[in-house]
N, C-alpha and C positions, 0 to 999 in steps of 0.2 A: 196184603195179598191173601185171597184166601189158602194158600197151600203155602204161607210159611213155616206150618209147624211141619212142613219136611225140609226146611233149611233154605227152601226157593227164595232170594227177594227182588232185587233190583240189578244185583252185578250176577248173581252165579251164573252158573254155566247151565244151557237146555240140552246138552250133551253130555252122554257116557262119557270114560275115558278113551271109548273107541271109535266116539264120533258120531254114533246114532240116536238120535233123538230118544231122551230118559223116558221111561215107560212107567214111572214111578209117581209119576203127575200129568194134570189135565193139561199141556202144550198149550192149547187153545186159552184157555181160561189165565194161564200166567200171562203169554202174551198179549192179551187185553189188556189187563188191568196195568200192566207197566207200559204199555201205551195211554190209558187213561191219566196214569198219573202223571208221566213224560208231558204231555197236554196239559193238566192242571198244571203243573209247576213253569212253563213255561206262561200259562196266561198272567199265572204269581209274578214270573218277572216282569212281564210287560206294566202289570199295573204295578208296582212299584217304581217304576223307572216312571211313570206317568206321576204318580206322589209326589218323587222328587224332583222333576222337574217344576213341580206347580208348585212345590216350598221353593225353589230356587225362585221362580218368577216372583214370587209375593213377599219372600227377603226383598229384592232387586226393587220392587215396587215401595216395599217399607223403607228402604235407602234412602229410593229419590225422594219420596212425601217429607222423610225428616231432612232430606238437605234442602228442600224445597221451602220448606217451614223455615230452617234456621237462617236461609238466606234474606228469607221477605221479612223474620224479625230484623234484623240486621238490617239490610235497606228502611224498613219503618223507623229505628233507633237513629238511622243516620238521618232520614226526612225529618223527622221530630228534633234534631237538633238543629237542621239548617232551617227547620219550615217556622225557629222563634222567630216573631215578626219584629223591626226595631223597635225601640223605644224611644220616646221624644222628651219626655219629662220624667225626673220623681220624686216623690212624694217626700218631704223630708220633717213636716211634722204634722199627725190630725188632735183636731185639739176636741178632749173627752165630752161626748156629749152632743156633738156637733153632726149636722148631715154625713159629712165623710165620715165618722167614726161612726155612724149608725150603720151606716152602709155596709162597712166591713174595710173600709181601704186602710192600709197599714204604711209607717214607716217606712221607707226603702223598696215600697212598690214601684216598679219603671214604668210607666204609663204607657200603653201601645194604641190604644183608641182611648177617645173621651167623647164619647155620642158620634160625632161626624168626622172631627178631626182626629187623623191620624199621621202614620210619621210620612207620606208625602203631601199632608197639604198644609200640615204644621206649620208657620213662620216665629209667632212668638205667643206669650202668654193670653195675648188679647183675644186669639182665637176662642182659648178655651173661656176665657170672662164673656165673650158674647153667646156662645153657646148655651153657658150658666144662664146667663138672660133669660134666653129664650125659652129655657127649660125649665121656670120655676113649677114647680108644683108637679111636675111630670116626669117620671124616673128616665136616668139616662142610661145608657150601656155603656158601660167601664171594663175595657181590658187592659189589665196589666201582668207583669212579668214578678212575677215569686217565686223566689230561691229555682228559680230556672225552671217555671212552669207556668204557663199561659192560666189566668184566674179570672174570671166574668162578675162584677160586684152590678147591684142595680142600685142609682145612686140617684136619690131624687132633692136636686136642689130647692129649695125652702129656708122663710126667715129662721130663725132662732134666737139664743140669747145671743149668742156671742156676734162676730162683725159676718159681713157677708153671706152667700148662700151655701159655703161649703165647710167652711171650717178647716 
């Protein structure tokens, strides 16, 4: 205010003790300004109240995104464990040197695909020997099951030293 260095500011009084307006200041000019400022500080509140409302929305909004994320991890963890597909055979030795050990296929592999056959049209080994037939020289798609993770080998049956095309 500009007349506080006679004591004027926000609360005093614009009267004497005897009730008529102080003649010791511009009236006019106090009144203003603590109308101006009355005005500022209430626009002050408003836009603060508007601040926090829009942190509150964007906590609220940051809430649901992270329970939203933690939920769709959790249903992917729980698909990924139903969506292993069976296994119909496994591997239980590749011998060094051999198509299957070029390939990458291991030990204790469960076989879930072998080119065509898979576990519903599976019946017995012969499946996968005609397969091998007809696949020589031409890489197959091999899925199988490790240590409880689906694994794609390209496995291309062909003579060798050892017996058969797979080893």
């Amino acid at each position: 205010l500009p007349s506080q260095q006679k004591g004027v500011g926000m609360d005093e009084p614009l009267v004497d003790a005897e009730g008529f307006p102080r003649d010791d200041i511009d009236l006019y000019q106090v009144r203003t300004a603590r109308h101006n400022i009355i005005c500022l500080q209430n626009d002050h509140k408003a836009l603060m109240k508007q601040v926090e409302e829009a942190l509150h929305q964007l906590h609220a909004r940051e809430k649901e995104k992270h329970a939203r994320d933690e939920a769709e991890a959790l249903a992917e963890a729980m698909s990924q464990t139903q969506s292993l597909p069976q296994a119909f055979a496994k591997v239980n030795a590749v011998t060094p040197g051999s198509p299957a050990n070029i390939s990458g296929l291991q030990v204790d592999d469960e076989i879930v695909e072998f080119g065509s056959v898979n576990v519903n049209n599976f019946q017995n080994l012969q499946n996968i020997a005609t397969v091998v037939q007809h696949s020589e020289g031409r890489p197959l798609s091999v899925t199988v099951l490790r240590s409880g993770k689906k694994v794609h080998v390209g496995l291309t049956p062909k003579r060798w030293a050892g017996k058969g095309l797979l080893g």
